[in-house]
N, C-alpha and C positions, 0 to 999 in steps of 0.2 A: 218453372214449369207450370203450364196453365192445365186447369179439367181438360179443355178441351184437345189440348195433344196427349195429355194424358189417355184419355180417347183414344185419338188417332195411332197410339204406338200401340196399344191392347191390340186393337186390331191388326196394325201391320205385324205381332206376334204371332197372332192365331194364324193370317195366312202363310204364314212363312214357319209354324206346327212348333214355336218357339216360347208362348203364352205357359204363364203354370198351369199346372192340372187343375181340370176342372174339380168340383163337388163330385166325390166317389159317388154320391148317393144319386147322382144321374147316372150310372153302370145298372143301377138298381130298375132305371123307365124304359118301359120299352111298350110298343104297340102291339096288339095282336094281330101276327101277321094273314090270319084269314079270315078277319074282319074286313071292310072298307076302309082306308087311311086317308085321314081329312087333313090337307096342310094347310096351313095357315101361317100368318107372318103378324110382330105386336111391334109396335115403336115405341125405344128405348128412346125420348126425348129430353134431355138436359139443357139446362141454359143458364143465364145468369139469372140469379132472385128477383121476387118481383117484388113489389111493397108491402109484401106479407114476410118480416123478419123468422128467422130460425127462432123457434124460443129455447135452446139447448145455446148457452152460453160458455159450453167446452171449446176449448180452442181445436176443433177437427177439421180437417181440412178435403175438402176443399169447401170454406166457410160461404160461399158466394156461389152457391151453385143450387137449382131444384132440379125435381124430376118432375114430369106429367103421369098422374096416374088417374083411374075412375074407378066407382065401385057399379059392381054390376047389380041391373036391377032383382030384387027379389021373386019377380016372376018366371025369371030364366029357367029354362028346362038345366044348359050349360053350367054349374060355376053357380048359383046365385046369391047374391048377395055377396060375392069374394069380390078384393081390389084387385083388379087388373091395370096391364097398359092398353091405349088403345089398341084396338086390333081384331083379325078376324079371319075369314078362312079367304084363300086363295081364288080367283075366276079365271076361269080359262082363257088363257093367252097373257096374264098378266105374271109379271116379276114379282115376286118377294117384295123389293122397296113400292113398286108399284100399288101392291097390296096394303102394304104396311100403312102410306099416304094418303091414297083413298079413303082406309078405316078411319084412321085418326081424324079426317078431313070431314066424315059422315056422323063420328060419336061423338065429337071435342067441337066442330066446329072453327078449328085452326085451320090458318093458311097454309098449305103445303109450300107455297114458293118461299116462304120463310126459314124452312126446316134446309137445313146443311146436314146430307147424309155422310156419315162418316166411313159406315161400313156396314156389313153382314156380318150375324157370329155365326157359330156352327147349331143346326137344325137339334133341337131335343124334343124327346118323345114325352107326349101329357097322354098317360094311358086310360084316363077318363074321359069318355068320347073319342080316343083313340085318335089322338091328333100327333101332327109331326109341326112343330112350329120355329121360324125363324127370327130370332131377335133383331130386327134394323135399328143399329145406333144412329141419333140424329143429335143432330146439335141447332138448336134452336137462335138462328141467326139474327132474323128476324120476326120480334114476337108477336102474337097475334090473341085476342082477347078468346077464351076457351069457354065452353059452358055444355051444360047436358042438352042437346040436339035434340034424342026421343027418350021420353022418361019410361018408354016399354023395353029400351033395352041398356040405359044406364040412371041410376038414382043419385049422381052427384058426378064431378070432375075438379079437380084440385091438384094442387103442385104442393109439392111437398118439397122443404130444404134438404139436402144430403145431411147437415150438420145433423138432423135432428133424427133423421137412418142413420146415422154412424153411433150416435150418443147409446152407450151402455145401455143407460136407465132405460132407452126404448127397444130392449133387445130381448126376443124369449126365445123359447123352441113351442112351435105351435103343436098341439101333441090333440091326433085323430081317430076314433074310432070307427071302423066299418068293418061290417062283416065277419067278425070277430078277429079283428085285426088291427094293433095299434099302430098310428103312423105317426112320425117328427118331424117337423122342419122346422128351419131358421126362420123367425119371423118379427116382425115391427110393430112399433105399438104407436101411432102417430096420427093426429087428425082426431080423434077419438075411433078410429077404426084398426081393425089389426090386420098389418100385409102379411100373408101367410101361404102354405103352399106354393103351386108353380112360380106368381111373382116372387115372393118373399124368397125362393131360392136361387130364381135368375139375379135379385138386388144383389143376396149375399153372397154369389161366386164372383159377381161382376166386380164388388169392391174388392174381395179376395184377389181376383187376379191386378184389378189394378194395384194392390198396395195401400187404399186405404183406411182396411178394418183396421180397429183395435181392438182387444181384449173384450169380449164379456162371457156371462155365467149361461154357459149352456144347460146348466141344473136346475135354470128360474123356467118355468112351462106355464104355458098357457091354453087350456082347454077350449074346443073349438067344437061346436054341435057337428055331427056328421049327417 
């Protein structure tokens, strides 16, 4: 079995309302419903490694696989300075994938004709700017060289191996304060940057549902400026 069927069955679970349960702690997000509701759509891009090896030497599988992710620029009103996937809000008259491609195509500077869309997951609510966002899984067929586009709205772009998102040692709960209110999520320690929040809990339902977490110490926390 390859990542990318791997993939491909996640999804044909979710349509077919067969996939495991998501993260209880998306029950917990929800938008405000008499605010204005912004959707947007981010692409989940995976592919084969590029000549930047995993440095996690754990046998995890699937060893041959990255993801595309950026960090967002520090001057963002949105998010700033958080790793995200590319992505962005929706225009009128366009799809989801439509959306999804465009971004990535406008932040990454990657070729959309390259990307193999796998599929749609189901819409989750980011109650921070009150947005409704849809994950597009892609698979990166054909690769195409990535880089930051405008440094007003990303400060870096990088792929990151799965090996090195699966390995324990890069595994915390990112732990938040606002408003006097503490918040958790599963997050990654990788790049010298920490994936945290909205990504950091799409990554870890995403391998959850596929099958390929392991084991780590949800007691190890990592504190995050709010």
């Amino acid at each position: 079995m390859t990542a990318r069927q791997d993939l491909i069955d996640l999804v044909a679970a979710v349509q077919a309302g067969t996939a495991p349960s998501p993260d209880p702690r998306w029950r917990e997000l929800a938008v405000e419903p008499g605010e204005r509701v912004r959707r947007a759509a981010v692409l989940m891009l995976f592919g084969s490694l590029d000549d930047v090896p995993a440095t996690s030497v754990k046998l995890l599988a699937p060893a041959d696989l990255d993801v595309l992710l950026l960090q967002r620029a520090q001057t963002l009103d949105d998010h700033p300075g958080q790793v995200a996937f590319p992505g962005g809000g929706i225009d009128p008259g366009e799809t989801v994938i439509e959306a999804a491609l465009r971004e990535a195509e406008e932040e990454t500077g990657l070729d959309p004709q390259g990307v193999e869309v796998l599929g749609v997951m189901p819409e989750l609510a980011l109650p921070r700017g009150n947005f409704l966002v849809t994950p597009v899984l892609g698979w990166w067929a054909s690769q195409s060289p990535v880089r930051v586009v405008d440094y007003g709205e990303s400060s870096q772009v990088f792929r990151v191996p799965v090996r090195d998102l699966l390995d324990p040692d890069n595994r915390v709960m990112a732990t938040v304060s606002r408003a006097g209110q503490t918040f958790q999520s599963p997050a990654f320690t990788v790049n010298g940057v920490v994936v945290w929040g909205f990504t950091g809990m799409i990554l870890n339902q995403l391998f959850d549902q596929l099958g390929w977490s392991v084991p780590w110490d949800r007691t190890r926390l990592h504190g995050i400026d709010g």
